[in-house]
C-alpha positions in Angstrom: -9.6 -0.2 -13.3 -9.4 -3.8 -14.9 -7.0 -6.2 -13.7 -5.8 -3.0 -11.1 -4.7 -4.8 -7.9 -6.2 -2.2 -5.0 -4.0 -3.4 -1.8 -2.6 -6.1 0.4 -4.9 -7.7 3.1 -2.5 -9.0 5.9 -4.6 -11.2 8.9 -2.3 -11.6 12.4 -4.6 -15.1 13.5 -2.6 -14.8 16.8 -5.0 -11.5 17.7 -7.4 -11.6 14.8 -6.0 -8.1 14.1 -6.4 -7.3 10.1 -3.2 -4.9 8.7 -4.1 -3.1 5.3 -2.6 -1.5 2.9 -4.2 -0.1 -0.3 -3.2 2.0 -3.5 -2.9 6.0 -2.9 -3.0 6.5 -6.6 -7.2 5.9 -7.0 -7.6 9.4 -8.7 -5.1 7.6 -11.8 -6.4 4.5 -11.5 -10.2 5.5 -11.3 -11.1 8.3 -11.1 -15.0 8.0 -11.0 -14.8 6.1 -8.2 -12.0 8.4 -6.9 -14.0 9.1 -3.3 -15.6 5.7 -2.6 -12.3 3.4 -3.6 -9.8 6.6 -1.3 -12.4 5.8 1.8 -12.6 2.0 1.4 -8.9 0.8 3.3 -10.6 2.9 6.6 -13.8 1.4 6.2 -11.8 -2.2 5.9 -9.9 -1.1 8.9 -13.2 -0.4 11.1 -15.3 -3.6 10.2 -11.9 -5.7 10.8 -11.8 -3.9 14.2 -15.2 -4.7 15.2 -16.0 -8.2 13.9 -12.3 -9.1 13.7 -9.9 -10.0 10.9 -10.9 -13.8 10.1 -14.9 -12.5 10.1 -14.0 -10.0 7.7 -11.9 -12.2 5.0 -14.8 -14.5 5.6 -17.6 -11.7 4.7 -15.1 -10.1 1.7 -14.6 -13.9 0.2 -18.6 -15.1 0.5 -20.0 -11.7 -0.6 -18.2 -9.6 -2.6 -17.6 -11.7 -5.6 -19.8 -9.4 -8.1 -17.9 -6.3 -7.1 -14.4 -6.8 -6.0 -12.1 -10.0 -6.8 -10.4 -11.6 -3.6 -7.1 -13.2 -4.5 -6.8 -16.7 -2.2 -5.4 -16.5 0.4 -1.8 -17.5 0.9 0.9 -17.9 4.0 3.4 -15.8 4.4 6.2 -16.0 7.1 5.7 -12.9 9.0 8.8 -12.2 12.2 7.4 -11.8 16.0 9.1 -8.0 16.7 6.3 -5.2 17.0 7.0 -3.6 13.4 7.1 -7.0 11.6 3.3 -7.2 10.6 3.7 -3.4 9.0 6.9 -4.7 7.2 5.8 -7.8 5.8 2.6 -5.5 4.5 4.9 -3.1 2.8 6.8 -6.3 0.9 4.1 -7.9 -0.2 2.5 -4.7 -1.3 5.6 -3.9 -3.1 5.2 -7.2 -4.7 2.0 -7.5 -5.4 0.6 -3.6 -7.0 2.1 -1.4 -9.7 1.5 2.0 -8.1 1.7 5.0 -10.7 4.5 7.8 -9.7 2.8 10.9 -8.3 5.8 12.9 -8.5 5.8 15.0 -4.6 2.7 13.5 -3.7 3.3 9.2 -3.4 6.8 9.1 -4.5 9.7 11.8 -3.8 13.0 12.3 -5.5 16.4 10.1 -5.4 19.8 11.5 -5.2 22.8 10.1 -5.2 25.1 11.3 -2.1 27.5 12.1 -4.4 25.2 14.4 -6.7 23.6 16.2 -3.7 26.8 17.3 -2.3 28.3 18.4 -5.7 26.7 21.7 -6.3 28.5 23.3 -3.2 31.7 22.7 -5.3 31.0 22.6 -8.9 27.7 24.3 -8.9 26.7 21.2 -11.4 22.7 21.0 -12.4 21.5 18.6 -9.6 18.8 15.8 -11.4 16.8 13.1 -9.6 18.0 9.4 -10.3 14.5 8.3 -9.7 11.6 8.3 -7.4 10.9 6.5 -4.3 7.4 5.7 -2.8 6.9 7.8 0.3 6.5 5.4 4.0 2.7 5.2 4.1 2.7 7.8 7.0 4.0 10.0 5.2 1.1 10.4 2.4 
């Protein structure tokens, strides 16, 4: 898992509230460590929720440096509408970590409108442009 970026840490200092996202793809990326690495963004979640966001960058940055590296920390201009925290996440995890395509599972198919609606007329082979990560509630 060298050089494998795990997720996007996202601190609201306005409420101290922490918003996570890491990879869904752990059994590709590492597989040995397949059930620790799949139970680590909840574990995240809970310590942020009980000792708050800014405590646990603080922790991750001053002890972790043997085991995990923690980018530095950079601003980001995040909107003040309910879903804009969860948005910004998804950007800059989008940005920031190559997931692998697990076809069905993280990722579904893409057709074009006017592919899906030709087989009722030409009965043509219907194919999948490409695939497109699943909404994180989804997986």
């Amino acid at each position: 898992m060298e050089d494998a970026v795990a997720g996007v840490l996202l601190e609201d200092p306005a409420t101290d509230r922490l918003h996570i996202r890491l990879r869904r793809d752990w059994d590709a990326v590492a597989p040995q460590e397949f059930d620790v690495l799949s139970a680590l963004e909840f574990d995240l979640a809970a310590k942020a929720r009980e000792s708050g966001a800014a405590a646990l960058f603080a922790y991750l940055e001053s002890t972790l440096s043997n085991v995990v590296r923690i980018g530095d920390r950079r601003e980001t201009i995040v909107g003040t509408g309910a879903d804009d925290f969860e948005r910004a996440l998804g950007r800059l995890y989008r940005e920031h970590v190559a997931s692998n395509v697990r076809e069905f599972v993280t990722h579904l198919p893409r057709y074009s409108l006017a592919v899906a609606a030709g087989p009722f007329l030409e009965n043509a082979e219907v194919e999948a442009q490409g695939w497109t990560k699943l909404p994180r509630a989804c997986a």
